[in-house]
N, C-alpha and C positions, 0 to 999 in steps of 0.2 A: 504494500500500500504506500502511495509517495506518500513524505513528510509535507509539512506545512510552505517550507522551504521549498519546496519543488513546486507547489500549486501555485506560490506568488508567484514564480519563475515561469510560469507558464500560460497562467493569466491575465497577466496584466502587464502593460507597456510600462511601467518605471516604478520601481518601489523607492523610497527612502525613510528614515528616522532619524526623529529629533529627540531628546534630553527633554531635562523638566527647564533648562536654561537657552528650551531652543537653536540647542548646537545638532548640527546632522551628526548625526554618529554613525549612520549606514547608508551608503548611495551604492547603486546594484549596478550593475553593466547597461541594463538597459536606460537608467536615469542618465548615464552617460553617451548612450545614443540619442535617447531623445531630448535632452536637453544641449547636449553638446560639451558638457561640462565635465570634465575628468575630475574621478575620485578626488585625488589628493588636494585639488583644488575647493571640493568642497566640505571633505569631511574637518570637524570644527567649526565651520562657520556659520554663523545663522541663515536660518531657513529664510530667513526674508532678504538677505544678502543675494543671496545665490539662486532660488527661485525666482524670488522677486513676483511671487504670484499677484493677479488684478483680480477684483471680480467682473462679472459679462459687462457694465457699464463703467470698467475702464480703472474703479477707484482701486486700490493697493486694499491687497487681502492679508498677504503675510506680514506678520510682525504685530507689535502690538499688546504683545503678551497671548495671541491669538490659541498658543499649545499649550500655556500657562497652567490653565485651570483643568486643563482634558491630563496632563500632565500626574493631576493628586487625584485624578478617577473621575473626573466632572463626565456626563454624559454630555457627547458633543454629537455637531451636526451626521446623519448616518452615511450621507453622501452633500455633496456641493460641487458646482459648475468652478472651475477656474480658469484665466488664462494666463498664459505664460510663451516662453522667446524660444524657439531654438536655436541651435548652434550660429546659424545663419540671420537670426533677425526674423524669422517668422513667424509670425502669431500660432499659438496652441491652443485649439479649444480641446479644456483636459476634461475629467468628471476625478472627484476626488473621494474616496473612501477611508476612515480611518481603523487603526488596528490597537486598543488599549492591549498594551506588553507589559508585567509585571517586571520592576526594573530590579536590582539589587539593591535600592536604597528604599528603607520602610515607606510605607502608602504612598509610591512614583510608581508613575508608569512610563513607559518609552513610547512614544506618541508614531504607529507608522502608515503611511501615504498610499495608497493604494491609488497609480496613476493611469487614466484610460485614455485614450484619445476619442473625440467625438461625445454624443450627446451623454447625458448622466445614464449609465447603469450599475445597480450596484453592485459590488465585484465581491462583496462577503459573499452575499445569493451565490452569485456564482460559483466563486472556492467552493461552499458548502453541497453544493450538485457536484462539482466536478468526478467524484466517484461514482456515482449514479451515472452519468454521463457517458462514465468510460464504458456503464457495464455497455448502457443503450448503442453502443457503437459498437461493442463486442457482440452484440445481440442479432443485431443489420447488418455487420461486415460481409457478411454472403450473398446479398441484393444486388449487386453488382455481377454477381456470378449466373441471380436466376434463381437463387434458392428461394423459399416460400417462410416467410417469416411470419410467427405467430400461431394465431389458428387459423387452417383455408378458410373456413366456414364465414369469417368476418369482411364485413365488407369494404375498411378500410385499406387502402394503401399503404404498405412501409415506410414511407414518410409521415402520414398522418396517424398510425397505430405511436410511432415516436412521438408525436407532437401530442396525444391524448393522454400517454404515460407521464409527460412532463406536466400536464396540464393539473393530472390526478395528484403527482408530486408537492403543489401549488405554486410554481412557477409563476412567475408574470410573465405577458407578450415581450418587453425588452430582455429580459432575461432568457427566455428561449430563441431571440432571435440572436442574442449573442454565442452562445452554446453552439446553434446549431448551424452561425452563419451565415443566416438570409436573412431578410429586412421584416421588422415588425409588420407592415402589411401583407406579406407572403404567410407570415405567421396565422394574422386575423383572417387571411380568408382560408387554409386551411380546420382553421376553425369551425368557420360556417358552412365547410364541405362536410367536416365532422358531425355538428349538428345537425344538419341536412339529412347524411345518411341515417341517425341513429333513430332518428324523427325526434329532436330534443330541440328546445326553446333558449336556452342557456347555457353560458358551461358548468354553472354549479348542477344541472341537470343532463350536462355531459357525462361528467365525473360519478355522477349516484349511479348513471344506466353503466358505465364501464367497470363500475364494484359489480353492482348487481349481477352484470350477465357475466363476468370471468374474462375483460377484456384487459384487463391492466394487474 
């Protein structure tokens, strides 16, 4: 089973953390792709030095004492839009997630970044599916071959039997549209092919007839 380590690594476009003094104490490889910023340059220095994050209207996000209080266990925002420069001077619309880390110093936490590119989704959701995820692609991996995945008997498609299983999961549209890759409205109208076929009105009346009849 991958560690935690490995799901950040693989989820998300740029991790970093900061200290209870707002110092980065971790910038990952890919913070340094996509910001352009090498480690050594930025680990010690404040997050708001070296990100330099805006919010969508432009004004300065980082700094401020902003990790401060999330720092001694404050429940902070669960996700937030950011933007920020890369290597070259071009705008980043990120989406920001944080990760409360118990630090070695009593009631601190290590405050970590969870960085995405494009609109907000939340990337805990996602970490937290990613094992699920894996089985569901270990499940389909033969569809490609022709094999018949499921029970014949149902009338859904291998795409949409995956999209109902995620659904029963409780998944959101942006959360399965990132998993799986395709755009939240390929997402939604699979949806209403699902309900369609099952003759249901909803997906919470999706999800009852998918218990009920042994479809998930």
């Amino acid at each position: 089973m991958p560690n935690l380590a490995d799901l950040l690594f693989r989820a998300v476009d740029g991790v970093f953390a900061v200290d209870a003094k707002q110092r980065i104490i971790y910038w990952n490889n890919a913070c340094e792709q996509l910001l352009g910023i090498p480690r050594k340059q930025a680990l010690g220095k404040p997050c708001s030095e070296i990100v330099r994050g805006k919010d969508p209207a432009g004004q300065p996000f980082c700094g401020g004492g902003c990790c401060a209080s999330l720092a001694q266990g404050w429940d902070g925002p669960k996700i937030f839009p950011l933007r920020a420069r890369d290597g070259e001077g071009n705008e980043l619309r990120l989406s920001v997630s944080i990760v409360l880390v118990p630090s070695r110093r009593e009631n601190c936490w290590t405050c970590v970044h969870l960085l995405h590119r494009g609109d907000a989704v939340d990337m805990l959701e996602i970490l937290e599916y990613q094992i699920p995820q894996k089985q569901h692609a270990m499940k389909h991996m033969n569809d490609d071959k022709g094999v018949t995945v499921g029970d014949p008997s149902s009338p859904l498609t291998p795409r949409e039997q995956e999209i109902l299983e995620l659904l029963a999961e409780g998944l959101r549209v942006s959360t399965m549209a990132q998993l799986l890759n395709i755009s939240p409205v390929t997402i939604r109208n699979h949806v209403q092919h699902i309900e369609t076929k099952l003759g249901v009105h909803s997906q919470v009346e999706t999800v009852a007839y998918a218990y009920r009849h042994n479809l998930v």
